[in-house]
PDB file of N, CA, C and O in Angstrom:
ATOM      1  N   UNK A   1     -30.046  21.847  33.634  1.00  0.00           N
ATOM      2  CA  UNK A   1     -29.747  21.057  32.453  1.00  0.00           C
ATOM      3  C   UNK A   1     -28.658  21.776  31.660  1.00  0.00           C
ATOM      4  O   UNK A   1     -28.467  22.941  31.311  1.00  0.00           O
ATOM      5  N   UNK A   2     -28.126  20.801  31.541  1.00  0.00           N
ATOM      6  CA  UNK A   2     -26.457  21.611  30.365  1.00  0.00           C
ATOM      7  C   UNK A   2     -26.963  21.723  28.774  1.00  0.00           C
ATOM      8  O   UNK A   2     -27.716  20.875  28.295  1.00  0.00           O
ATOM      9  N   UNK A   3     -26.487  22.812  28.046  1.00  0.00           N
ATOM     10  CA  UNK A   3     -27.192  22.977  27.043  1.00  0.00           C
ATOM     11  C   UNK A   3     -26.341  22.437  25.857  1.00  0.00           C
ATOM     12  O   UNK A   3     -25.181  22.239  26.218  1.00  0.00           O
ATOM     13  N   UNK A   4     -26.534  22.186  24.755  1.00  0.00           N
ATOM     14  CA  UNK A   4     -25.836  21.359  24.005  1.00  0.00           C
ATOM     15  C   UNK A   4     -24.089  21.632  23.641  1.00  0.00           C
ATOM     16  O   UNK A   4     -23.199  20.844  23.322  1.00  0.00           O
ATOM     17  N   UNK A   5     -24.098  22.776  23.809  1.00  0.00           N
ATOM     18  CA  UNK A   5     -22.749  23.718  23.776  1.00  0.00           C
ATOM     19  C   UNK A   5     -21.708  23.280  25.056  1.00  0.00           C
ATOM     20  O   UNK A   5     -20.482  23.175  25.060  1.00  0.00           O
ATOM     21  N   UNK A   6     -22.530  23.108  25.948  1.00  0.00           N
ATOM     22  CA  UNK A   6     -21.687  22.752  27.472  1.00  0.00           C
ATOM     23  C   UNK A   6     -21.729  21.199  27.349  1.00  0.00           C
ATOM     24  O   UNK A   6     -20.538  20.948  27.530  1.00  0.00           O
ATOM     25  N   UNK A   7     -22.150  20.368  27.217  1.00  0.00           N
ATOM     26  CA  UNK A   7     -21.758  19.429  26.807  1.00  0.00           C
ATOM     27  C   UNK A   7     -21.239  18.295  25.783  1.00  0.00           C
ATOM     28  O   UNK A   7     -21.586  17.117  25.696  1.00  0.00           O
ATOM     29  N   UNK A   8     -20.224  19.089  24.978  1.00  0.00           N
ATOM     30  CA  UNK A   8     -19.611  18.401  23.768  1.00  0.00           C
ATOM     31  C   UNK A   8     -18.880  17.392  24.556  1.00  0.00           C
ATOM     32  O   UNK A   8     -18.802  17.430  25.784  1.00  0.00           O
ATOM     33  N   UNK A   9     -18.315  16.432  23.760  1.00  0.00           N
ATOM     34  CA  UNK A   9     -17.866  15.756  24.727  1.00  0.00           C
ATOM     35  C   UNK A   9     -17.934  14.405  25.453  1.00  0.00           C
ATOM     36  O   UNK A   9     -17.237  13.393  25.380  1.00  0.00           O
ATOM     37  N   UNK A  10     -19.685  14.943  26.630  1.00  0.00           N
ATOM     38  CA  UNK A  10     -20.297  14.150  26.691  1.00  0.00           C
ATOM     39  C   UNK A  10     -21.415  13.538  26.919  1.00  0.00           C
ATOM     40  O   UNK A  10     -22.359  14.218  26.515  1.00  0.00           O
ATOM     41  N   UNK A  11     -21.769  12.437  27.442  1.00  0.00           N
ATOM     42  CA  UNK A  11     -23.351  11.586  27.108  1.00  0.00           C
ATOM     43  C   UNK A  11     -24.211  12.309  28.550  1.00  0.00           C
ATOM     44  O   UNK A  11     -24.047  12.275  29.770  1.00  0.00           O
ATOM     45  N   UNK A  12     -24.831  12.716  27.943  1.00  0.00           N
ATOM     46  CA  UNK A  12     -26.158  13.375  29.044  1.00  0.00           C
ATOM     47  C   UNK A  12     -27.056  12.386  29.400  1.00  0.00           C
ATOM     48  O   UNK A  12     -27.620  11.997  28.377  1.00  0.00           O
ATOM     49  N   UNK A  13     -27.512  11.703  30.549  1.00  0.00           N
ATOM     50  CA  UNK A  13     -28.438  10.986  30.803  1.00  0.00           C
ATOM     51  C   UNK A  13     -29.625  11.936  31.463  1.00  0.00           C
ATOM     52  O   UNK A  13     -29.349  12.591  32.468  1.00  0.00           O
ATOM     53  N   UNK A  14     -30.559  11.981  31.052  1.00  0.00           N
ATOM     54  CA  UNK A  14     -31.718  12.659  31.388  1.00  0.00           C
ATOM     55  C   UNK A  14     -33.125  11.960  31.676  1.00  0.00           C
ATOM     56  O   UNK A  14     -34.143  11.782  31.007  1.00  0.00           O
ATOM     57  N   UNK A  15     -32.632  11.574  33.267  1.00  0.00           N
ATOM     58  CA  UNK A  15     -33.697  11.268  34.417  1.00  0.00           C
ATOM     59  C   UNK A  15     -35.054  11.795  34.174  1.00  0.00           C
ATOM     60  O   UNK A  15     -36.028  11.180  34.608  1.00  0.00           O
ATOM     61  N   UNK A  16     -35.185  12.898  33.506  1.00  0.00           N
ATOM     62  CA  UNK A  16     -36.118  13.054  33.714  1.00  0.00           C
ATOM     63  C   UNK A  16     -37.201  12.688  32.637  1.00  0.00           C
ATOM     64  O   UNK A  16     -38.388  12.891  32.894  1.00  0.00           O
ATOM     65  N   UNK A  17     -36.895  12.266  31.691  1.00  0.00           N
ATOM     66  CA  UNK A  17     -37.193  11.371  30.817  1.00  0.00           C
ATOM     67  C   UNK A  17     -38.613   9.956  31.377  1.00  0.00           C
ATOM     68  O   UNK A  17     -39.496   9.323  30.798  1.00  0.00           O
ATOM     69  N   UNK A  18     -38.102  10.053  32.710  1.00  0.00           N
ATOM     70  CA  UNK A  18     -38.935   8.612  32.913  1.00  0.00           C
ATOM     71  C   UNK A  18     -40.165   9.207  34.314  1.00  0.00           C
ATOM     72  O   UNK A  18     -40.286   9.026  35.526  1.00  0.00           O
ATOM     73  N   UNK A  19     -40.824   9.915  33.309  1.00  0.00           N
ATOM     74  CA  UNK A  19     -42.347  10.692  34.241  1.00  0.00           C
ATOM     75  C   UNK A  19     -43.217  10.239  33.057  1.00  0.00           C
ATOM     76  O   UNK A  19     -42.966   9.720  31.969  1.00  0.00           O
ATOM     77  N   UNK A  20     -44.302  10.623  33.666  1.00  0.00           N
ATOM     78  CA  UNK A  20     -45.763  10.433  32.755  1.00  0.00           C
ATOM     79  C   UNK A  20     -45.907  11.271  31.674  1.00  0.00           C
ATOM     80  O   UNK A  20     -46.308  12.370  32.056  1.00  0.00           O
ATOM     81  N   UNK A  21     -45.710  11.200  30.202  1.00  0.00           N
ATOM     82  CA  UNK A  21     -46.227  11.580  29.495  1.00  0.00           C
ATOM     83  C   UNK A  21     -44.805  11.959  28.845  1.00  0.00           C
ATOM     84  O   UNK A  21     -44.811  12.668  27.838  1.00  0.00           O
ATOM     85  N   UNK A  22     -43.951  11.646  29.224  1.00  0.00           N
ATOM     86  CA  UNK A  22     -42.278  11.759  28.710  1.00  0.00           C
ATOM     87  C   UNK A  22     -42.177  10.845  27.554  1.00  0.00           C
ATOM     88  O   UNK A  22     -42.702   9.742  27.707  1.00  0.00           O
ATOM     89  N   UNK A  23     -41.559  11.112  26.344  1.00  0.00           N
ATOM     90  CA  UNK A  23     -41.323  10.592  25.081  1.00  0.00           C
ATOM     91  C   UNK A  23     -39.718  10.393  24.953  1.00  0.00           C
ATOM     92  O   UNK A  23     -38.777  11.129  25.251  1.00  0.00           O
ATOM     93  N   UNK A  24     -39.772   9.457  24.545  1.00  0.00           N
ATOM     94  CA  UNK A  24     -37.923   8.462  24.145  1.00  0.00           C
ATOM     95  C   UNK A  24     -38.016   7.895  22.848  1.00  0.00           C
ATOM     96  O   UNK A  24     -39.097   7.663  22.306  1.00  0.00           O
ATOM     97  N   UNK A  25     -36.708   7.625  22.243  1.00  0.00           N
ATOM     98  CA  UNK A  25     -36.979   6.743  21.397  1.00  0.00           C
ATOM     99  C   UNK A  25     -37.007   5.077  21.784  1.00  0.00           C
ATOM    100  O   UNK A  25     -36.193   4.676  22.616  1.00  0.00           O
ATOM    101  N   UNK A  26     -37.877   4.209  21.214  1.00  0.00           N
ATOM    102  CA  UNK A  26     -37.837   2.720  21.668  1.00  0.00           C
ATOM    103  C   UNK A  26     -36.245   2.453  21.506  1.00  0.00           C
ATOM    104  O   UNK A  26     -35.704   3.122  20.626  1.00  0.00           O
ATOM    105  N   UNK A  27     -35.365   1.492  22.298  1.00  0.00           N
ATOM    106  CA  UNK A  27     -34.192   0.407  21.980  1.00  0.00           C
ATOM    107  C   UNK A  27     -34.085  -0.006  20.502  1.00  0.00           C
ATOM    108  O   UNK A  27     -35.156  -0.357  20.007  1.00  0.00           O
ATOM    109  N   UNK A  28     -33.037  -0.035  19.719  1.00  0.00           N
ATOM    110  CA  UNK A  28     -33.114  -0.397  18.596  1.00  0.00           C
ATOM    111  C   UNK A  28     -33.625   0.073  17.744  1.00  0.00           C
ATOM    112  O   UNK A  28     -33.942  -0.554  16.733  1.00  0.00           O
ATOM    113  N   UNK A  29     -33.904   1.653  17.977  1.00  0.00           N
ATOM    114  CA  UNK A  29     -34.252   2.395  16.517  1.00  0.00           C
ATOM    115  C   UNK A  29     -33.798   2.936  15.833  1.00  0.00           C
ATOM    116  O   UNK A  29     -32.947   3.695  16.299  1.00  0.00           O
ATOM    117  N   UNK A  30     -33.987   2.975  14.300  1.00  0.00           N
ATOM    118  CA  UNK A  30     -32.497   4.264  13.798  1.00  0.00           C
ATOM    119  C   UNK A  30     -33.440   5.216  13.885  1.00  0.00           C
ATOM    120  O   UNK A  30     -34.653   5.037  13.779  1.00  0.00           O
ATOM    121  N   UNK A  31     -32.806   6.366  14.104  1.00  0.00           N
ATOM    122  CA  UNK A  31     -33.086   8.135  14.501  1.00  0.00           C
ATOM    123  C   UNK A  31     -33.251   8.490  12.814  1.00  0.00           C
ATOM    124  O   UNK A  31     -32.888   7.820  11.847  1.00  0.00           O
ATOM    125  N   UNK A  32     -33.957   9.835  12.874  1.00  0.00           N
ATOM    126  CA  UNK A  32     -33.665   9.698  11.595  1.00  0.00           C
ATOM    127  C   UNK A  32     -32.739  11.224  11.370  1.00  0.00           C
ATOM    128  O   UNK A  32     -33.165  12.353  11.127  1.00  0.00           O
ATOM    129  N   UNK A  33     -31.532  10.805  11.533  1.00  0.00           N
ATOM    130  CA  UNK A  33     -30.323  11.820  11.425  1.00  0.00           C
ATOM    131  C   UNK A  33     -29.543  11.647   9.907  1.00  0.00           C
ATOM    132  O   UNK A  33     -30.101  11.136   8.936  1.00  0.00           O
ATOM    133  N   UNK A  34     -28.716  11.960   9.901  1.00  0.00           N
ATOM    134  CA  UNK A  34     -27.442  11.505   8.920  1.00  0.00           C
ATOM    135  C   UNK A  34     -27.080  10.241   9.684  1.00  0.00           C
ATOM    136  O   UNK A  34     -27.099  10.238  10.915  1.00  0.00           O
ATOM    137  N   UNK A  35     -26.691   8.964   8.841  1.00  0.00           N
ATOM    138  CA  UNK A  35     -26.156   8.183   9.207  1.00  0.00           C
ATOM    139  C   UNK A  35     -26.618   7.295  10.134  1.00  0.00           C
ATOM    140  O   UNK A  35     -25.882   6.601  10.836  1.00  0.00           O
ATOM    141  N   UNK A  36     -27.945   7.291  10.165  1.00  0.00           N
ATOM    142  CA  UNK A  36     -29.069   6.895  10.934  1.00  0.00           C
ATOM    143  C   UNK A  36     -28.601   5.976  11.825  1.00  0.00           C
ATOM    144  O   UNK A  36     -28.397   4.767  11.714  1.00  0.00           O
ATOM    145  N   UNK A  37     -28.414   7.025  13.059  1.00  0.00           N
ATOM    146  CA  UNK A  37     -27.972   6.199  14.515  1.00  0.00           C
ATOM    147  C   UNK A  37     -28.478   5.159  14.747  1.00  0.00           C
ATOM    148  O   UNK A  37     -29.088   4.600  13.835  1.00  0.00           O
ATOM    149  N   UNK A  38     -28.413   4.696  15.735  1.00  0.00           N
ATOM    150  CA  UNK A  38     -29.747   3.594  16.119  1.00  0.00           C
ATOM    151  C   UNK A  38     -29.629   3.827  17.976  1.00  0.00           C
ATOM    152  O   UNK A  38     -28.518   3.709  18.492  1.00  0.00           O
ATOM    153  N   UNK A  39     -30.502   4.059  18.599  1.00  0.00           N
ATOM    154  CA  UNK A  39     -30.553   3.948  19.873  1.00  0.00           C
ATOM    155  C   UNK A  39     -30.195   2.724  20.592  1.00  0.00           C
ATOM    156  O   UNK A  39     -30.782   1.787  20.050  1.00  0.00           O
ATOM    157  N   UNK A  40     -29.226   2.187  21.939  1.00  0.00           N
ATOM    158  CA  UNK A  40     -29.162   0.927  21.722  1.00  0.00           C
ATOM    159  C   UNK A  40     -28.587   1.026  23.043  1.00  0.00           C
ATOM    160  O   UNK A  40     -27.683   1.802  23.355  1.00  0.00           O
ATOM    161  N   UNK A  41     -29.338  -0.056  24.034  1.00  0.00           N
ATOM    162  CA  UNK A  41     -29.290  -0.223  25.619  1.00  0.00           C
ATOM    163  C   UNK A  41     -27.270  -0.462  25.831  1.00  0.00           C
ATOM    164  O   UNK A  41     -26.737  -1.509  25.466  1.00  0.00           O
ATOM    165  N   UNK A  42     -26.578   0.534  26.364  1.00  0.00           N
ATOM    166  CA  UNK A  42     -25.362   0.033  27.065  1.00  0.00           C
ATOM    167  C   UNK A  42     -25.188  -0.171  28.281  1.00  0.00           C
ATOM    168  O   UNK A  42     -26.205   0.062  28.935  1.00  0.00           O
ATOM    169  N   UNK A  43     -24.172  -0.571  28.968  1.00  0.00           N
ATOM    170  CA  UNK A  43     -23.360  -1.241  30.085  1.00  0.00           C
ATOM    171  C   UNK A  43     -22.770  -0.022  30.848  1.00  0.00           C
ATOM    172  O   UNK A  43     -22.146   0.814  30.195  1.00  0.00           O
ATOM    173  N   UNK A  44     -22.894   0.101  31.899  1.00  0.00           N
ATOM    174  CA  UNK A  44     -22.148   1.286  32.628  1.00  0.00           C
ATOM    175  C   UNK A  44     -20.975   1.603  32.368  1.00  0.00           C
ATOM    176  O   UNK A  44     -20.596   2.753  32.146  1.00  0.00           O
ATOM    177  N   UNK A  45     -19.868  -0.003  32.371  1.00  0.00           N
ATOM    178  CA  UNK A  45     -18.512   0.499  31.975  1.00  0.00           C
ATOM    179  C   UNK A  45     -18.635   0.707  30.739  1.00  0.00           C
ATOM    180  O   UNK A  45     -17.518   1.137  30.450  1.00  0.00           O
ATOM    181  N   UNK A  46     -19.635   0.689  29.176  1.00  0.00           N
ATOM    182  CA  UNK A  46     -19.852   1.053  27.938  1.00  0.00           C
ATOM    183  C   UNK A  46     -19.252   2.562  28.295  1.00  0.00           C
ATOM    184  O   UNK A  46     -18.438   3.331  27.783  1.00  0.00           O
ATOM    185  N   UNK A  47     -19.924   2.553  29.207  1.00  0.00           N
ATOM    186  CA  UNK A  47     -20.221   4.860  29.417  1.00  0.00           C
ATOM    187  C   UNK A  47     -18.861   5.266  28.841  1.00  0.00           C
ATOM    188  O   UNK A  47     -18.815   5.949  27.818  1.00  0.00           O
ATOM    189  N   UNK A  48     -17.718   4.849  29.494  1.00  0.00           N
ATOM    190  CA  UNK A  48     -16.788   5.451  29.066  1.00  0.00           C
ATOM    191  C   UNK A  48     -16.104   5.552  27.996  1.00  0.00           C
ATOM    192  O   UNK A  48     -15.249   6.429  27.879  1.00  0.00           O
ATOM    193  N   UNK A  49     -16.416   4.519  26.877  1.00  0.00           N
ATOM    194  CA  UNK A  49     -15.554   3.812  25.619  1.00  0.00           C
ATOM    195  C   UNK A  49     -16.788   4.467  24.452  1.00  0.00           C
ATOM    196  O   UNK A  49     -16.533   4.488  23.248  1.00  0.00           O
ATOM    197  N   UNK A  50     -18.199   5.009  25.040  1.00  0.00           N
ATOM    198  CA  UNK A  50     -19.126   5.132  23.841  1.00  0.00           C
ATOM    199  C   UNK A  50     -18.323   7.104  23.364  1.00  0.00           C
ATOM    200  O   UNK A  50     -17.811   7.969  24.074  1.00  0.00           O
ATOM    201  N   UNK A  51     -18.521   7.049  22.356  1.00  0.00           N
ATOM    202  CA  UNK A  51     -18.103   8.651  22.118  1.00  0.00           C
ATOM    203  C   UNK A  51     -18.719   9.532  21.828  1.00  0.00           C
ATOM    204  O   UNK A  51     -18.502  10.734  21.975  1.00  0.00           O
ATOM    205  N   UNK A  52     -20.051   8.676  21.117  1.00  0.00           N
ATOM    206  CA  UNK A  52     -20.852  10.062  20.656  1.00  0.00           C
ATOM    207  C   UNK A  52     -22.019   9.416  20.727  1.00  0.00           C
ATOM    208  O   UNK A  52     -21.811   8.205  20.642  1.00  0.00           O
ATOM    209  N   UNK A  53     -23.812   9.821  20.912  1.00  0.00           N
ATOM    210  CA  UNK A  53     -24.603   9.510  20.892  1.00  0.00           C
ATOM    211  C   UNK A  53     -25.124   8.551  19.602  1.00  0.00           C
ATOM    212  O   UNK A  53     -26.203   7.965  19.693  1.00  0.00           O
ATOM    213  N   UNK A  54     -24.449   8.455  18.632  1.00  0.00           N
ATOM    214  CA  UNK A  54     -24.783   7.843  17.335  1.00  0.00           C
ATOM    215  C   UNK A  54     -23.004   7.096  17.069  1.00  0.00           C
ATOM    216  O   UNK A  54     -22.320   7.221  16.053  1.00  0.00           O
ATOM    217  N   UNK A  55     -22.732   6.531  18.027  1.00  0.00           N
ATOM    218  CA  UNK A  55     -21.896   5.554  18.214  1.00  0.00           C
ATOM    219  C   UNK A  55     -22.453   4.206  17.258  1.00  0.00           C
ATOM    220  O   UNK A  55     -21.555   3.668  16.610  1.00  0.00           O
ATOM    221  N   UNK A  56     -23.484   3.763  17.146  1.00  0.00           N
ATOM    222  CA  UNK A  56     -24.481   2.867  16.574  1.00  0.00           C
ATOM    223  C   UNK A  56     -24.959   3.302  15.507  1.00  0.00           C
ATOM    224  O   UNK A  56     -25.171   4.514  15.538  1.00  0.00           O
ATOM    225  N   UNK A  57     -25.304   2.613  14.240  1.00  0.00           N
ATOM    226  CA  UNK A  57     -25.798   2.807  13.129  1.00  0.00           C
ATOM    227  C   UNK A  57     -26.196   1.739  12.814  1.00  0.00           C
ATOM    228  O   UNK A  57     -25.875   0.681  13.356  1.00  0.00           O
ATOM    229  N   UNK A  58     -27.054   1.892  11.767  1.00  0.00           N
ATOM    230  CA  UNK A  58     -28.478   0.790  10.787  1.00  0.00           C
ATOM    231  C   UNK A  58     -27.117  -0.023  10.125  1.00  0.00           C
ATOM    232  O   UNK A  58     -27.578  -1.047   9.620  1.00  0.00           O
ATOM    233  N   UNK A  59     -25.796   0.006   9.941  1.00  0.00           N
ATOM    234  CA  UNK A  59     -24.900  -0.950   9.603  1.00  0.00           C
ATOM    235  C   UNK A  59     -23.841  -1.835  10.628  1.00  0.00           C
ATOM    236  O   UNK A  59     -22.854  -2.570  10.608  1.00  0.00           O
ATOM    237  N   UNK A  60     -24.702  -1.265  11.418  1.00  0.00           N
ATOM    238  CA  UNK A  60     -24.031  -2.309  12.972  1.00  0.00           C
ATOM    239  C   UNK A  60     -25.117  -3.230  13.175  1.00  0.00           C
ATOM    240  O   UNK A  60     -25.381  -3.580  14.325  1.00  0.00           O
ATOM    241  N   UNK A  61     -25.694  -3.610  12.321  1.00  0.00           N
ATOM    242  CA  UNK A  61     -27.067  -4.647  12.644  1.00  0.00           C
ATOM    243  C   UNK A  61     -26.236  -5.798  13.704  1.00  0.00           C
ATOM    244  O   UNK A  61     -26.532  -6.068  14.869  1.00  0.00           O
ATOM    245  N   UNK A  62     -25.426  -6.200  13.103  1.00  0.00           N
ATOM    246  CA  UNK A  62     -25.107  -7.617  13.352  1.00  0.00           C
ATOM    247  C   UNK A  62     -24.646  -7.472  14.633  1.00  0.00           C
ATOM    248  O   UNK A  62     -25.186  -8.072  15.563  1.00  0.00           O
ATOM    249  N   UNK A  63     -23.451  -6.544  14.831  1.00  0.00           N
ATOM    250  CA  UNK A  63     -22.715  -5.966  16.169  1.00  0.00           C
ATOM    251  C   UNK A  63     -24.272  -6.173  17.477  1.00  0.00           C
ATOM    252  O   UNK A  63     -24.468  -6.986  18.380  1.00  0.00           O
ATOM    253  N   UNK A  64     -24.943  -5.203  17.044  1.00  0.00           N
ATOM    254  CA  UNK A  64     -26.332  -4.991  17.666  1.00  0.00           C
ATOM    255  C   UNK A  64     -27.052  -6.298  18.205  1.00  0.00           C
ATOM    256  O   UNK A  64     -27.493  -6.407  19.349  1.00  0.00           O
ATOM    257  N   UNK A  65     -27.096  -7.053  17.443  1.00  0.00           N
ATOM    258  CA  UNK A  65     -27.762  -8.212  17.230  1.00  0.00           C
ATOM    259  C   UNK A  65     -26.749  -9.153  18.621  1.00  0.00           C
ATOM    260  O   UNK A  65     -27.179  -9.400  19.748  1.00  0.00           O
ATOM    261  N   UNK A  66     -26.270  -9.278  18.432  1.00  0.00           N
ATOM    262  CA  UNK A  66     -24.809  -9.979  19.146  1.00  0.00           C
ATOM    263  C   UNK A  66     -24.924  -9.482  20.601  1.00  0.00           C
ATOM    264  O   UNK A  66     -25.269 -10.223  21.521  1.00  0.00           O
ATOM    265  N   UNK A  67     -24.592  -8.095  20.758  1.00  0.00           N
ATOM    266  CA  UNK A  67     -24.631  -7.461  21.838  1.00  0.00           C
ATOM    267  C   UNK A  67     -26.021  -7.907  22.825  1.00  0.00           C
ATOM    268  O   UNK A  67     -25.986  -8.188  24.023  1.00  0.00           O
ATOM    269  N   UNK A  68     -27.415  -7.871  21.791  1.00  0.00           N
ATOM    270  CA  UNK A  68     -28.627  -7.762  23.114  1.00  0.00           C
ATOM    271  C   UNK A  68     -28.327  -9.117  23.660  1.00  0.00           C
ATOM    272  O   UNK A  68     -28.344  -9.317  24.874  1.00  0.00           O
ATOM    273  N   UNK A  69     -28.029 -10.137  22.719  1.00  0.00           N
ATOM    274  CA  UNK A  69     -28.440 -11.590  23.844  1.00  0.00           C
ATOM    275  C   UNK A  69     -26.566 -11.602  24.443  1.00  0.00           C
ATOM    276  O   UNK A  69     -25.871 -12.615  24.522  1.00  0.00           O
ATOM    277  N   UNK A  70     -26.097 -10.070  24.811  1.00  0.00           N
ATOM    278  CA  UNK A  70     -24.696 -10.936  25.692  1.00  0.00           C
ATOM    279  C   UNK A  70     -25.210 -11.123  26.954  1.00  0.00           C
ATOM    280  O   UNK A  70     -26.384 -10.850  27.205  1.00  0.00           O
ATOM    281  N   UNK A  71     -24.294 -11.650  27.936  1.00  0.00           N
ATOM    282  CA  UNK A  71     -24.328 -11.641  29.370  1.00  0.00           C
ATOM    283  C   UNK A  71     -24.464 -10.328  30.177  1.00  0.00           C
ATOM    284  O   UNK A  71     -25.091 -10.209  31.230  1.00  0.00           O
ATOM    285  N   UNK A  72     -23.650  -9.174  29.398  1.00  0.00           N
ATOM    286  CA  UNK A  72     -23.210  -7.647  30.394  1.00  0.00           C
ATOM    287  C   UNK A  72     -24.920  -7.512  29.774  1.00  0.00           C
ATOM    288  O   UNK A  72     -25.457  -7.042  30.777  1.00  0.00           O
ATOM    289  N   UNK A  73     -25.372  -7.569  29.350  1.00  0.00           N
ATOM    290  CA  UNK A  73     -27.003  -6.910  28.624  1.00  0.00           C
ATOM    291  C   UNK A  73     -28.463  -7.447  29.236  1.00  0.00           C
ATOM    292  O   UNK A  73     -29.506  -6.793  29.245  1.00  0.00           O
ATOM    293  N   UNK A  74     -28.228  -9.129  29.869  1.00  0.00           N
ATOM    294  CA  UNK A  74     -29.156  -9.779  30.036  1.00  0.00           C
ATOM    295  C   UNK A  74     -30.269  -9.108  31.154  1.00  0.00           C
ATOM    296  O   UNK A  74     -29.956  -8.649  32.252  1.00  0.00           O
ATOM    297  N   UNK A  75     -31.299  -9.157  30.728  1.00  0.00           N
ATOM    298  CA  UNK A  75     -32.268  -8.354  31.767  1.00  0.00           C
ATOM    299  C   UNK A  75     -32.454  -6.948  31.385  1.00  0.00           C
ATOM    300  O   UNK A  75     -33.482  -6.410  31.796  1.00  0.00           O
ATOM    301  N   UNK A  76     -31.478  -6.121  30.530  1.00  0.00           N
ATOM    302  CA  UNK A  76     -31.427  -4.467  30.705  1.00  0.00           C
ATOM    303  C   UNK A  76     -32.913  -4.033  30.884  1.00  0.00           C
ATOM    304  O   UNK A  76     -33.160  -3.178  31.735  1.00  0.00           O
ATOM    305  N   UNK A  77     -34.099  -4.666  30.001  1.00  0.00           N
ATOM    306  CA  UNK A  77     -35.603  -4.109  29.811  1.00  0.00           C
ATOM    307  C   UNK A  77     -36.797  -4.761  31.080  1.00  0.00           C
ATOM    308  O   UNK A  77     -38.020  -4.826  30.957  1.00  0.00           O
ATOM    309  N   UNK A  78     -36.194  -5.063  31.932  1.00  0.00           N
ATOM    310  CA  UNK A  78     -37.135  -5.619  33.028  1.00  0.00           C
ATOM    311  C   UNK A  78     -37.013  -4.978  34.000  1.00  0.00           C
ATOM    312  O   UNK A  78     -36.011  -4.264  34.019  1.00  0.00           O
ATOM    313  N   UNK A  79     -37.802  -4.937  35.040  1.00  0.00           N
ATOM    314  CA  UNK A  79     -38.349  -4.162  35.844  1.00  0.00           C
ATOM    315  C   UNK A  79     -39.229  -4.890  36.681  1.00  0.00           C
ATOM    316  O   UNK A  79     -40.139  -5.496  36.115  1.00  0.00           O
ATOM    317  N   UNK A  80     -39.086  -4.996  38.711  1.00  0.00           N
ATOM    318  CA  UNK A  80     -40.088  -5.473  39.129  1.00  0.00           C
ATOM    319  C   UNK A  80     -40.948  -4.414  39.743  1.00  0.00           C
ATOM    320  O   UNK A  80     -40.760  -3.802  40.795  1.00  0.00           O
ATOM    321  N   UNK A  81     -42.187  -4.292  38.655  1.00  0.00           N
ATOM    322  CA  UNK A  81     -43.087  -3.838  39.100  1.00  0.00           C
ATOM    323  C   UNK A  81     -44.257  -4.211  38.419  1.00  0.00           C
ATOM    324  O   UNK A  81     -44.338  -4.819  37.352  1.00  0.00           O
ATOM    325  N   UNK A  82     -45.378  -3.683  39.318  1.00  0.00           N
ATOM    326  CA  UNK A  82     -46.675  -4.331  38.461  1.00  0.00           C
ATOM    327  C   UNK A  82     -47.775  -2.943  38.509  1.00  0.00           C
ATOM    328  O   UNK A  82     -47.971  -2.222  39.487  1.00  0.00           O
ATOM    329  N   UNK A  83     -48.287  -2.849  37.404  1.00  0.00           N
ATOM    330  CA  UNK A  83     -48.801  -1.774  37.169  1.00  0.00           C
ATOM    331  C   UNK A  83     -50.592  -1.503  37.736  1.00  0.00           C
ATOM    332  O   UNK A  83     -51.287  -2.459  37.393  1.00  0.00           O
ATOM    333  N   UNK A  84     -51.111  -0.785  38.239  1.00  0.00           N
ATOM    334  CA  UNK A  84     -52.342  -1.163  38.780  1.00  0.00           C
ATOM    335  C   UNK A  84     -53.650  -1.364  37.896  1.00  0.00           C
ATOM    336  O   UNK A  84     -53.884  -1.005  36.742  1.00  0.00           O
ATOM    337  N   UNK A  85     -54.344  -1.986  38.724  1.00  0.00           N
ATOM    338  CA  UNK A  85     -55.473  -2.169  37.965  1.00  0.00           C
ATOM    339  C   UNK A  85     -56.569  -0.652  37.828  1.00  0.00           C
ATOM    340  O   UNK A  85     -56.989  -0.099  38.844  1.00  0.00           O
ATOM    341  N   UNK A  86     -56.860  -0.218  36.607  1.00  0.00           N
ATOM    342  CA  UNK A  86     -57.322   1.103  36.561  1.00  0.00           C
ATOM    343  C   UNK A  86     -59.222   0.693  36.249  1.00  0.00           C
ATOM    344  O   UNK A  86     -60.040   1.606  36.138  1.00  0.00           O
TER     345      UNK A  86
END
């Protein structure tokens, strides 16, 4: 893992994030930083045009809003799988 120093720059995706008992923030939350980011599902070709992890803020509502129901977005939160019966 690159440590925050080695990657200025740029966006770290961290796979490993998606195991049992791994914590994220939900889609659409503001962080509570300066300037209160907001977490927010992008587009692969996004990757290259986003600049900083808090690219998004609680005053991009509308931008935000616009973006989930586009076409490049449709589906991002689905998944075929079915979870077992415990």
């Amino acid at each position: 893992m690159l440590s925050k120093a080695k990657r200025k720059g740029r966006i770290f995706v961290d796979y490993l994030r998606n195991q049992r008992g791994a914590t994220a923030i939900m889609p659409y939350s503001a962080r509570s930083r300066p300037g209160a980011p907001v977490a927010a599902p992008v587009t692969w070709a996004e990757m290259k045009t986003i600049d900083a992890p808090s690219h998004f803020h609680v005053g991009d509502a509308p931008e935000l809003k616009k973006r989930a129901a586009s076409k490049a977005l449709a589906g991002w939160g689905r998944a075929d799988q079915f979870l077992p019966d415990l």
